[in-house]
Backbone as CSV, one residue per row, in Angstrom:
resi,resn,N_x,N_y,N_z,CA_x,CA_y,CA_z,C_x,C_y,C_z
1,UNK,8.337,36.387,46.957,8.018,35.074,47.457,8.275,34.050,46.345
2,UNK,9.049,33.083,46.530,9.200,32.059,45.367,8.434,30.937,46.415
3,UNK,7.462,30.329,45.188,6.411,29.502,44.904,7.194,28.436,44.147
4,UNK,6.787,26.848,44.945,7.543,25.731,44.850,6.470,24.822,43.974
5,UNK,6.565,24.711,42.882,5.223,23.961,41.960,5.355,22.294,41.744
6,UNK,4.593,21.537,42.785,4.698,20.351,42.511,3.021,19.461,42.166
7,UNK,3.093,18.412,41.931,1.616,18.127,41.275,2.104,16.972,41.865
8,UNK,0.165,16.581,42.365,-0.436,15.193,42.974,0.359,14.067,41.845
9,UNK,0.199,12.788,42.217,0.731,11.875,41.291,-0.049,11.603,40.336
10,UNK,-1.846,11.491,40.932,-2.272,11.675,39.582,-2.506,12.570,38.832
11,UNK,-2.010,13.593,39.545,-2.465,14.623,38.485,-1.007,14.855,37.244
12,UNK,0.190,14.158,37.655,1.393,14.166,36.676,1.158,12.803,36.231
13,UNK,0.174,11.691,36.755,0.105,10.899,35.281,-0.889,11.280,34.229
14,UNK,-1.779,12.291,34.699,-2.872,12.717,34.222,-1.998,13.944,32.773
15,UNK,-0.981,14.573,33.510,-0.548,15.452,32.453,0.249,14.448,31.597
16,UNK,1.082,13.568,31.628,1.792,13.262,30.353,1.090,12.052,29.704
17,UNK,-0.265,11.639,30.222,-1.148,11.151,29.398,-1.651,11.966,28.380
18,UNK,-2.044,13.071,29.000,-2.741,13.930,27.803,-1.864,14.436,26.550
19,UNK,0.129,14.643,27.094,0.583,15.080,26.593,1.231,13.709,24.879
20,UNK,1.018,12.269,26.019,1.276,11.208,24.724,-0.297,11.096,23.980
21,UNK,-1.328,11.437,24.437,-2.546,11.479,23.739,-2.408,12.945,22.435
22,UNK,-1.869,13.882,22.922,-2.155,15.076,22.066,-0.971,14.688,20.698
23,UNK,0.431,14.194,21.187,1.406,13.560,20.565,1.088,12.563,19.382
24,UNK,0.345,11.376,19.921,0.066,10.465,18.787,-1.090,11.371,17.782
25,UNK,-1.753,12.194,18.080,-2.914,12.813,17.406,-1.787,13.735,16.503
26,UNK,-1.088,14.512,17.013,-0.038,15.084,15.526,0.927,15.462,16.645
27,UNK,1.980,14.799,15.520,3.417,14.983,15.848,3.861,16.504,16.479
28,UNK,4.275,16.586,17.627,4.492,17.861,17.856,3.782,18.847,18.965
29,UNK,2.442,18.164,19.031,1.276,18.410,19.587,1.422,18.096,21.306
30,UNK,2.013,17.025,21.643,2.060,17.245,22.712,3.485,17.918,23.680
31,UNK,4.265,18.198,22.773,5.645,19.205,23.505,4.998,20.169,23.607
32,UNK,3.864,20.842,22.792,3.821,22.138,22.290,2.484,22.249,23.801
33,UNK,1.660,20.905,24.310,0.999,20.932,25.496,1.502,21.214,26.820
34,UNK,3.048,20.453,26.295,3.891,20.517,28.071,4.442,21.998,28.159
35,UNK,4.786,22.693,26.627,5.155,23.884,26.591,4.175,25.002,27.498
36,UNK,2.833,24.509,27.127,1.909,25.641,27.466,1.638,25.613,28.552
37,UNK,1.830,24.481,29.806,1.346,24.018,30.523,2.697,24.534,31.722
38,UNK,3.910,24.621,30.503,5.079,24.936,31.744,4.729,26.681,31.673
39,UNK,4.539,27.799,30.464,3.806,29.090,30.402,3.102,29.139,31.605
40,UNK,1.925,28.578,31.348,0.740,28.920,32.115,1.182,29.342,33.934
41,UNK,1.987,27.984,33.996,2.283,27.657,35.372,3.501,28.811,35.929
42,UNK,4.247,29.184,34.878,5.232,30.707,35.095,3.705,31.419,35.192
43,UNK,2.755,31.680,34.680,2.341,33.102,35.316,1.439,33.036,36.335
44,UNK,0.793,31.621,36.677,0.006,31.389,37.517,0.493,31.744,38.649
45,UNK,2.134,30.931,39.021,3.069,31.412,40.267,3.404,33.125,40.004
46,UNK,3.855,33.506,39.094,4.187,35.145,39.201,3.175,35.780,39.851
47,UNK,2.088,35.811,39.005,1.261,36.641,39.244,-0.367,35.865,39.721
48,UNK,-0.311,35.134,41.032,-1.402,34.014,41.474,-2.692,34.913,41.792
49,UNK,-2.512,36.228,42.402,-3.224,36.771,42.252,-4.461,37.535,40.872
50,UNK,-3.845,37.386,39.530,-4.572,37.864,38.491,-5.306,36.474,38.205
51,UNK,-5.433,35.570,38.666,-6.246,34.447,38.329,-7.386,34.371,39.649
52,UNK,-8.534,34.011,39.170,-9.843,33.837,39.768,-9.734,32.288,40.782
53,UNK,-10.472,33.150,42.369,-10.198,32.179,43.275,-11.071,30.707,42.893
54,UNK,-10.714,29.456,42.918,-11.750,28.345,42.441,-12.355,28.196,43.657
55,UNK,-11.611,27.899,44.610,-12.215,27.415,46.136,-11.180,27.361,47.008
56,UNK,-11.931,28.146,48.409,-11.060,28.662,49.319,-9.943,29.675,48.978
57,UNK,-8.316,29.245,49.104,-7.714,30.174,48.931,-6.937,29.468,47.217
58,UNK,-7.799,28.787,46.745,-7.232,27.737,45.229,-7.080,28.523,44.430
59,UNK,-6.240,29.239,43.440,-6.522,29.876,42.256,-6.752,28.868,41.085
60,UNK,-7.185,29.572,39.821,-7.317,28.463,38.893,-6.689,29.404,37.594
61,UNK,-6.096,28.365,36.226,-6.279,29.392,34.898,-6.296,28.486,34.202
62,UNK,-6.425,28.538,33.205,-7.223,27.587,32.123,-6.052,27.678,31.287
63,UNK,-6.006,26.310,30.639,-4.708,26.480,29.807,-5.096,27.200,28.109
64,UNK,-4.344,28.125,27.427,-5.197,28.995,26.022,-4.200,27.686,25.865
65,UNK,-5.774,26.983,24.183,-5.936,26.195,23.098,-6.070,24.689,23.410
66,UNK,-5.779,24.342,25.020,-6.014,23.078,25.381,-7.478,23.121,26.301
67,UNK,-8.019,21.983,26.407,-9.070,21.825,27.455,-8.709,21.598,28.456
68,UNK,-7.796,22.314,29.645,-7.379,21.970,31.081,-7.462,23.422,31.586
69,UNK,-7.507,23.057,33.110,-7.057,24.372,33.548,-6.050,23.742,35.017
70,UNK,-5.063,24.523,35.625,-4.136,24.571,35.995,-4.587,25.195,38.113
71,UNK,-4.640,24.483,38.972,-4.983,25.118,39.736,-3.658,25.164,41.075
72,UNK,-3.737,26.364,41.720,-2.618,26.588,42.210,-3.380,26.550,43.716
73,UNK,-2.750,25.608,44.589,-3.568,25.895,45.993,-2.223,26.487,47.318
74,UNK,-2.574,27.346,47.606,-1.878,28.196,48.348,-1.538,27.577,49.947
């Protein structure tokens, strides 16, 4: 099954806010956010099932070293 990954509008001004917020805080910092955030989202779709249901049929995973988590609604 290929899984089509698109995000609310605020939730994509919400990500490259955080990503020019993590950016001005150190150089580097926020590619290395969009990096983890594009990871996360490869395994969330691979494997949607190894992540814990949030609500209804929603999965969720938390992004490792940032404070977000990533939710996939089916």
């Amino acid at each position: 099954m290929i899984l089509i990954v698109s995000f609310a509008p605020e939730a994509r001004e919400e990500l490259f806010e955080a990503a020019d917020y993590y950016e001005s805080e150190s150089p580097g910092l926020g590619v290395s956010f969009l990096a983890t955030v594009d990871r996360t989202l490869e395994q969330l779709t691979a494997l949607p099932r190894s992540s814990p249901v949030a609500r209804g049929t929603a999965r969720i995973k938390s992004l490792p070293q940032f404070p977000y988590s990533l939710f996939l609604a089916a």
